[in-house]
KOLTORPA-654583 format. One record per residue (C-alpha): residue in one letter; x, y, z. Coordinates in steps of 0.5 Angstrom, whole numbers, always signed. Example, Ala and Ser with C-alpha at 12.3 -4.5 7.8 and 13.67 -1.06 7.14 Angstrom:
REC  mikol      x      y      z
REC      A    +25     -9    +16
REC      S    +27     -2    +14
This chain:
REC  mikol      x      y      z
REC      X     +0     +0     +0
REC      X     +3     +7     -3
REC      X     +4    +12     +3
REC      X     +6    +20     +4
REC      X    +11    +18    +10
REC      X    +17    +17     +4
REC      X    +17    +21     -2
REC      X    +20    +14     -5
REC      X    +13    +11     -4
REC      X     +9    +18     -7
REC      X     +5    +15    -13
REC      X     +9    +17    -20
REC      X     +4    +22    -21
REC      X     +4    +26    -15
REC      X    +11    +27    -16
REC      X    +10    +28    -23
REC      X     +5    +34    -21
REC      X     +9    +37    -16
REC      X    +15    +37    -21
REC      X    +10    +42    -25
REC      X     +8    +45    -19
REC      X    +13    +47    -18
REC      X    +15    +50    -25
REC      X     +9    +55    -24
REC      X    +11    +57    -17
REC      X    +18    +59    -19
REC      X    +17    +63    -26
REC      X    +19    +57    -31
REC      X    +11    +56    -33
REC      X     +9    +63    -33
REC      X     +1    +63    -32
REC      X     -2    +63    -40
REC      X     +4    +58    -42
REC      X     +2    +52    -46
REC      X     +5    +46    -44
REC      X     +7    +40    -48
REC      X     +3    +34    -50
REC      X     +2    +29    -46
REC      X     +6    +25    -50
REC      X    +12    +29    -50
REC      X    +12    +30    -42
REC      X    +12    +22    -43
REC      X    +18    +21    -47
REC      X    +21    +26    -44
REC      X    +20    +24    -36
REC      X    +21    +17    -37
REC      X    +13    +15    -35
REC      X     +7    +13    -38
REC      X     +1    +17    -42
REC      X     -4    +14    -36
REC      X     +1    +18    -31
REC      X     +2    +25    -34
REC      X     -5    +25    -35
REC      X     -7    +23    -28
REC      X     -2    +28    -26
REC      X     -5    +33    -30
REC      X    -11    +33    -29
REC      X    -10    +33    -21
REC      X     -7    +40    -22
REC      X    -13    +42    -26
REC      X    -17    +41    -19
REC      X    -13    +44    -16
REC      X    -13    +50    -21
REC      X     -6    +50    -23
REC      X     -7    +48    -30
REC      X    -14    +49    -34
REC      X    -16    +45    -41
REC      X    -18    +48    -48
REC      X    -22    +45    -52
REC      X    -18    +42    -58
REC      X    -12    +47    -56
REC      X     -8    +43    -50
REC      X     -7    +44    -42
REC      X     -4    +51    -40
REC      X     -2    +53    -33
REC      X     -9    +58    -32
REC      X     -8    +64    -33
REC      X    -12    +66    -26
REC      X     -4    +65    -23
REC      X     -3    +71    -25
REC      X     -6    +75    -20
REC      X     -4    +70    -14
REC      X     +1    +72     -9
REC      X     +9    +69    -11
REC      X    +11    +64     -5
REC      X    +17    +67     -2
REC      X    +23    +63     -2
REC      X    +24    +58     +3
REC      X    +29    +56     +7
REC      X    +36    +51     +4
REC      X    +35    +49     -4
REC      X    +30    +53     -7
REC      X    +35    +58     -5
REC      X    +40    +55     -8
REC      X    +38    +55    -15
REC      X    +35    +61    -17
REC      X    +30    +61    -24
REC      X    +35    +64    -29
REC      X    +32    +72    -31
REC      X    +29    +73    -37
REC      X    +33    +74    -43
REC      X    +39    +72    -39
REC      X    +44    +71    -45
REC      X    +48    +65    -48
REC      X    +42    +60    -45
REC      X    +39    +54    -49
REC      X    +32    +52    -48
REC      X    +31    +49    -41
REC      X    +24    +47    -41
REC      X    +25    +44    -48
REC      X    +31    +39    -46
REC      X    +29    +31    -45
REC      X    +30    +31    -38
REC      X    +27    +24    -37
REC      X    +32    +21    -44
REC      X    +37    +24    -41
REC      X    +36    +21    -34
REC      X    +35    +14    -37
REC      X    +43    +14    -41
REC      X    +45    +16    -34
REC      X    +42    +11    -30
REC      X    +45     +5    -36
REC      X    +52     +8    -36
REC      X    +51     +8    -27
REC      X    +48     +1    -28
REC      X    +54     -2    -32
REC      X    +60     +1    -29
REC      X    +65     -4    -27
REC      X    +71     -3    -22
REC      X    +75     -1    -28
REC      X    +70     +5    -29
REC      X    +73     +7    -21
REC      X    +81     +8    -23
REC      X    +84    +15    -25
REC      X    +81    +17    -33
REC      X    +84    +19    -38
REC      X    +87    +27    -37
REC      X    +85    +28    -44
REC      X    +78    +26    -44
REC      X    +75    +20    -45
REC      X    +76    +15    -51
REC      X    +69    +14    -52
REC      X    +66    +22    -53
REC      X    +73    +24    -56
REC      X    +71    +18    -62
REC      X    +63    +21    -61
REC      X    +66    +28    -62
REC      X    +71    +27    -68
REC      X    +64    +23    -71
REC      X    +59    +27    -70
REC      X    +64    +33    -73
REC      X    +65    +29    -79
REC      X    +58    +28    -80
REC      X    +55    +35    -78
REC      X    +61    +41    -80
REC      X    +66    +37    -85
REC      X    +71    +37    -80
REC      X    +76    +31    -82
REC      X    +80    +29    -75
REC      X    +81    +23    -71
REC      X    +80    +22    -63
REC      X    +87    +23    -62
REC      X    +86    +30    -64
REC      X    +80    +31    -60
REC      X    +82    +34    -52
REC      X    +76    +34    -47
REC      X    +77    +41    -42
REC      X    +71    +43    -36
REC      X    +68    +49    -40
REC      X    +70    +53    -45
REC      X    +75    +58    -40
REC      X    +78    +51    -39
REC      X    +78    +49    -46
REC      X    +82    +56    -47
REC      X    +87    +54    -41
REC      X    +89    +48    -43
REC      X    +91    +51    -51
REC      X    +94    +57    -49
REC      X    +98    +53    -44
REC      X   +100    +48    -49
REC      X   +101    +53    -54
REC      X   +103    +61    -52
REC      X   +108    +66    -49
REC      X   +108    +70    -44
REC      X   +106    +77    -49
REC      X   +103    +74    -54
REC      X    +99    +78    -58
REC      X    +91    +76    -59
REC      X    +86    +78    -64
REC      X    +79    +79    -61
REC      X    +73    +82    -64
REC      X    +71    +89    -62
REC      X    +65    +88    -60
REC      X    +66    +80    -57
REC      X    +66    +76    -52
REC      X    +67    +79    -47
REC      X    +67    +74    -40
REC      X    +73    +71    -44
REC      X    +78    +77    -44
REC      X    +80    +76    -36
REC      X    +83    +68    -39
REC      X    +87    +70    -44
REC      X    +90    +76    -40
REC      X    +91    +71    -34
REC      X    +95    +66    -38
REC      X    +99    +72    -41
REC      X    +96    +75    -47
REC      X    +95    +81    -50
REC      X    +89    +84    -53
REC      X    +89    +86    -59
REC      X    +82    +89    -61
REC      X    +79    +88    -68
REC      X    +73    +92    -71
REC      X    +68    +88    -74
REC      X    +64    +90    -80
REC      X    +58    +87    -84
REC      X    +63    +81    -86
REC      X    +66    +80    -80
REC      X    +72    +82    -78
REC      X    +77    +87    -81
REC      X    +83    +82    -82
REC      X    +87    +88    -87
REC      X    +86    +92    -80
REC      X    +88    +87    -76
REC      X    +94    +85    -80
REC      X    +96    +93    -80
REC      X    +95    +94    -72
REC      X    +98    +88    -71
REC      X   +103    +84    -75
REC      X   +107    +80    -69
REC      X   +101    +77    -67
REC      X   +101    +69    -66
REC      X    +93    +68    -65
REC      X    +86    +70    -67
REC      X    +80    +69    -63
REC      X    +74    +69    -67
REC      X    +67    +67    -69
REC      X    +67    +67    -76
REC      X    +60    +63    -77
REC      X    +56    +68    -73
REC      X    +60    +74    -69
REC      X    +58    +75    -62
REC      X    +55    +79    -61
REC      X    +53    +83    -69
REC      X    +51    +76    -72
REC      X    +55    +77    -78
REC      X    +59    +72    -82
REC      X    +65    +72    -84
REC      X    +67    +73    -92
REC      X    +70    +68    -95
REC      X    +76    +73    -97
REC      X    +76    +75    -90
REC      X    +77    +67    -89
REC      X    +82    +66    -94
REC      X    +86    +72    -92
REC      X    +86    +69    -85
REC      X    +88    +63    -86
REC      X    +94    +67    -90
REC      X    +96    +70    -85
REC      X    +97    +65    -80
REC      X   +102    +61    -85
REC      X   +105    +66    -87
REC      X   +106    +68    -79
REC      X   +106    +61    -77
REC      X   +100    +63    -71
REC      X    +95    +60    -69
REC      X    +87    +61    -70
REC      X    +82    +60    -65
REC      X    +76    +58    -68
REC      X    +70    +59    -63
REC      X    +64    +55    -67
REC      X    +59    +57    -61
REC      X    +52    +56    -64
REC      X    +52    +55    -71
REC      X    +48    +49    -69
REC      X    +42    +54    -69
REC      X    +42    +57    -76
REC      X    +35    +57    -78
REC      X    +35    +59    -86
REC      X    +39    +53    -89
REC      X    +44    +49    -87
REC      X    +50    +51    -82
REC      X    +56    +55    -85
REC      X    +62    +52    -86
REC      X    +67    +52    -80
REC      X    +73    +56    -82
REC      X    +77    +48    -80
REC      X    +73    +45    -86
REC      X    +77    +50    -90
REC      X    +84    +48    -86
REC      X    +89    +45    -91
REC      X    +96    +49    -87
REC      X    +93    +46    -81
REC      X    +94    +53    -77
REC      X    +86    +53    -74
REC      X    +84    +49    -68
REC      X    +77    +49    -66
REC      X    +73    +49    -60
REC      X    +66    +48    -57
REC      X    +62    +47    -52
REC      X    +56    +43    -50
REC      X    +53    +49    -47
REC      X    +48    +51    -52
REC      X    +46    +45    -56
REC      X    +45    +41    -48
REC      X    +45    +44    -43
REC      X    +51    +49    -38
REC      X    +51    +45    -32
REC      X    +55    +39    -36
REC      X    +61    +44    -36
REC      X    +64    +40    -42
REC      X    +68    +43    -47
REC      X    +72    +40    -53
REC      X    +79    +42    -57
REC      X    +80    +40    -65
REC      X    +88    +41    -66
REC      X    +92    +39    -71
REC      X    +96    +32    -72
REC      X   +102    +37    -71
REC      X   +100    +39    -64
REC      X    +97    +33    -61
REC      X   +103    +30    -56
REC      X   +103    +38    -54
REC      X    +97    +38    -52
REC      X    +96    +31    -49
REC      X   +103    +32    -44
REC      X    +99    +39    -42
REC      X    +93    +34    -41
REC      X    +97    +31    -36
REC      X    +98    +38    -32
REC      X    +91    +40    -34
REC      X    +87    +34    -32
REC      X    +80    +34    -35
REC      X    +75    +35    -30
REC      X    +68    +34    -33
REC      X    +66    +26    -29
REC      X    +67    +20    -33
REC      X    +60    +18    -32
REC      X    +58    +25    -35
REC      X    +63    +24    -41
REC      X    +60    +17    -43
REC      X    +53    +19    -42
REC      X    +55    +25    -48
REC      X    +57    +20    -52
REC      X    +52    +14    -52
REC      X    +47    +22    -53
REC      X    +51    +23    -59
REC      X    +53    +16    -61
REC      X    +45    +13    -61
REC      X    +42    +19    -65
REC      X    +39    +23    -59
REC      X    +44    +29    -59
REC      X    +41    +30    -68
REC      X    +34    +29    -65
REC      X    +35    +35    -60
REC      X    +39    +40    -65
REC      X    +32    +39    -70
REC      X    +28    +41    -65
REC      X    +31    +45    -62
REC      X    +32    +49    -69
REC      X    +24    +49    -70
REC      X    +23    +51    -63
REC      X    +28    +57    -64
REC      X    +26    +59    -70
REC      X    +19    +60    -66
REC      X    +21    +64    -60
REC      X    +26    +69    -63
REC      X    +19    +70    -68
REC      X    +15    +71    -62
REC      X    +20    +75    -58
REC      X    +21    +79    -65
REC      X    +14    +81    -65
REC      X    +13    +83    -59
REC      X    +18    +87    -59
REC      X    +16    +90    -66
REC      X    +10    +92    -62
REC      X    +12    +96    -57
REC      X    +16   +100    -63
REC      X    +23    +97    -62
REC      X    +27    +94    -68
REC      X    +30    +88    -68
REC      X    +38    +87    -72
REC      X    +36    +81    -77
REC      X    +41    +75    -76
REC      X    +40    +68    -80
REC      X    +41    +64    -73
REC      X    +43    +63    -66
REC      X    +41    +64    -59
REC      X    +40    +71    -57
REC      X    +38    +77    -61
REC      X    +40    +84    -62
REC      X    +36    +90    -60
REC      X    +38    +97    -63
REC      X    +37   +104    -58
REC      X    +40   +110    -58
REC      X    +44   +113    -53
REC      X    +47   +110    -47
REC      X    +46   +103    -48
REC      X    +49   +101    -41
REC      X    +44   +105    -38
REC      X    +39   +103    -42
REC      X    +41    +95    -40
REC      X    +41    +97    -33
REC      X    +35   +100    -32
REC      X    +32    +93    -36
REC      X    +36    +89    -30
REC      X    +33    +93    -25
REC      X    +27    +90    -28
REC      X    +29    +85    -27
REC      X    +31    +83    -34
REC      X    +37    +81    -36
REC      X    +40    +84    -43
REC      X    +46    +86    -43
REC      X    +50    +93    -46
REC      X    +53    +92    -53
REC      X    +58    +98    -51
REC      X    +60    +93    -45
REC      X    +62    +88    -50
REC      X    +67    +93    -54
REC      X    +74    +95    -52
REC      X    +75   +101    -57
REC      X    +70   +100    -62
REC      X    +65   +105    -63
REC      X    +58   +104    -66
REC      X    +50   +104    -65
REC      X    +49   +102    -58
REC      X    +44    +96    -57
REC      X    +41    +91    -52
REC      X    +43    +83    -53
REC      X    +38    +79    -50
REC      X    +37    +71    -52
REC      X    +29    +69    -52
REC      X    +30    +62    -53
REC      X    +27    +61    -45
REC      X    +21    +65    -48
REC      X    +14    +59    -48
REC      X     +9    +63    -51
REC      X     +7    +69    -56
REC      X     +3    +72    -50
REC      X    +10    +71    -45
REC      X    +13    +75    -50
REC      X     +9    +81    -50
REC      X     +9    +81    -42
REC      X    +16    +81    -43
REC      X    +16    +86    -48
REC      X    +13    +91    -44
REC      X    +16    +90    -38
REC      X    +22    +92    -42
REC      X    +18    +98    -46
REC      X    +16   +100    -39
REC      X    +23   +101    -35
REC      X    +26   +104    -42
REC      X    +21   +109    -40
């Protein structure tokens, strides 16, 4: 006979309801939103149709949730007038909902928790008392074969696991490069504007700066070459620049690649979220292209699972890898073994290219819905091809701008905080792949109209 006295003896549904519940409570479901089919909570959960339906319908009675006729379950739009539940004590506490807009998040609400949960708890059950000695420092052999196949497949990127080295997030993956292969001085080129939680790394490790401006075909490599002639790195984004959008020319291209073998220097390829490209296939990686083997790419599972796996990856050259694999063993990876192998066996059995497909639909919706809204409330938006965040043009002090935004709590962020010394139109970044409603958008929208006030 099930009880309440354990939550291991609570009936599947109940705590099924309670997870969803607790959704609406923190924000993730904002009152309106649609939830998915009854279906797809029951591949994503792990649970049968009979027990998502029983725990729907509980949250019904209970006013959480209200049906609609031929359109699906919603989480009532009633809740939007209820007092929020103060945070209690201990792990709620924790582990904070993320702000609206926050950028550089992947869809959370749209991740297949219940498939993922099912390849971690096989690989848990199959572990041997091999699985328990010291892994490999340069990532395990199973997803370092799954990357070099999966990029083979998706990016045209030729390489053999050996040349694959897996690091705890992309400041590691840079770590563990610039360990392996820079100076003390060593100039670097960074795009102006660009990424700029990554400058602090580069500095730490013993570079300089070398800003870039980017234009409409990425960046200006004559400028480049021109300021800086004695660099022996290029840090870029050619795909799709964070944060304009851009791609970089094809003779923009060819001419980097020049440059690096006439001045034997290295360029770092950050292929960031080119998975997400939403009009025609993906572009090409700027390592396709790379016959002088002078480009070493890198990449995360950040945007295409999710960030709390912390787990990045290095494509090198076959010139490079013992360099690298003797830094590996100074630089340990730290990402868990079990993590590795479970993102490999997500790859290797096709979920990772089902997640990416979906992903490009659900994206390519919400970006149309936040673009909307924000059309509506008389903001215009830059247009990009793909990726997960848009950006939002506005006059004048940008920086003020996105601070009265996160007052509101909404967390854009200043075009003009990513530039070193480029000038140009200042802008609001924010990402909407969060976003689960036309109508979340508009709320969302005019909550920003109202705090630009």
């Amino acid at each position: 006979m099930q009880t309440r006295t354990s939550s291991s003896f609570v009936p599947r549904y109940r705590q099924l309801a309670e997870q969803i519940r607790r959704s609406i409570e923190s924000g993730e479901l904002p009152p309106g939103s649609r939830l998915p089919s009854s279906r797809v909570l029951a591949q994503e959960q792990g649970v049968s149709r009979a027990t998502v339906e029983n725990a729907l319908g509980e949250l019904v009675a209970q006013g959480w949730l209200e049906r609609r006729s031929r359109s699906g379950t919603y989480v009532s739009a009633a809740l939007s007038t209820r007092p929020v539940r103060p945070l209690q004590k201990g792990a709620d506490r924790r582990h904070p909902a993320p702000l609206p807009f926050q950028p550089g998040l992947p869809a959370l609400d749209a991740f297949p928790r219940g498939l993922w949960a099912r390849v971690m708890g096989r690989r848990l059950r199959q572990q041997s008392r091999f699985d328990l000695a010291l892994p490999d420092p340069a990532g395990n052999w199973g997803l370092r074969q799954a990357i070099a196949d999966w990029l083979r497949f998706s990016r045209s990127i030729d390489c053999r696991p050996e040349q694959v080295f897996i690091a705890a997030g992309y400041p590691m993956v840079m770590t563990l490069l610039l360990r392996a292969l820079a100076r003390q001085g060593d100039g670097i080129w960074v795009e102006d504007p660009g990424y700029p939680f990554i400058r602090p790394v580069l500095e730490q490790n013993g570079l300089r700066l070398n800003p870039v401006p980017v234009d409409g075909e990425g960046m200006v490599i004559d400028e480049a070459i021109r300021r800086y002639p004695g660099a022996r790195f290029a840090l870029l984004t050619p795909a799709h620049q964070s944060p304009l959008g851009v791609a970089l020319a094809a003779s923009r291209r060819r001419q980097l690649l020049a440059w690096a073998v006439q001045r034997d220097a290295w360029i770092i390829e950050d292929d960031y979220d080119s998975e997400f490209r939403y009009q025609g296939r993906p572009l090409p990686p700027l390592k396709s292209l790379d016959a002088p083997r002078r480009v070493i790419y890198a990449g995360t599972f950040s945007k295409t699972l999710f960030p709390a796996l912390r787990c990045g990856w290095l494509v090198v050259p076959e010139e490079v890898t013992n360099a690298f694999a003797e830094q590996s063993v100074l630089t340990p990876c730290s990402v868990p073994p079990l993590i590795q192998l479970a993102i490999s066996d997500f790859i290797g059995e096709g979920h990772f290219w089902r997640h990416l497909k979906k992903m490009r639909q659900i994206y390519t919706q919400r970006r149309r819905w936040l673009e909307q809204a924000l059309a509506e409330q008389g903001f215009p938006v830059v247009p990009q091809a793909g990726g997960i965040q848009l950006l939002m043009p506005v006059t004048g002090d940008d920086r003020t701008a996105a601070a009265r935004a996160r007052d509101a709590g909404l967390a854009v962020e200043a075009l003009g905080a990513w530039r070193l010394e480029s000038q140009g139109e200042g802008g609001l970044i924010m990402s909407f792949t969060n976003i689960t409603s036309a109508r979340h958008a508009e709320e969302l929208a005019a909550r920003l109209h109202r705090a630009l006030l």
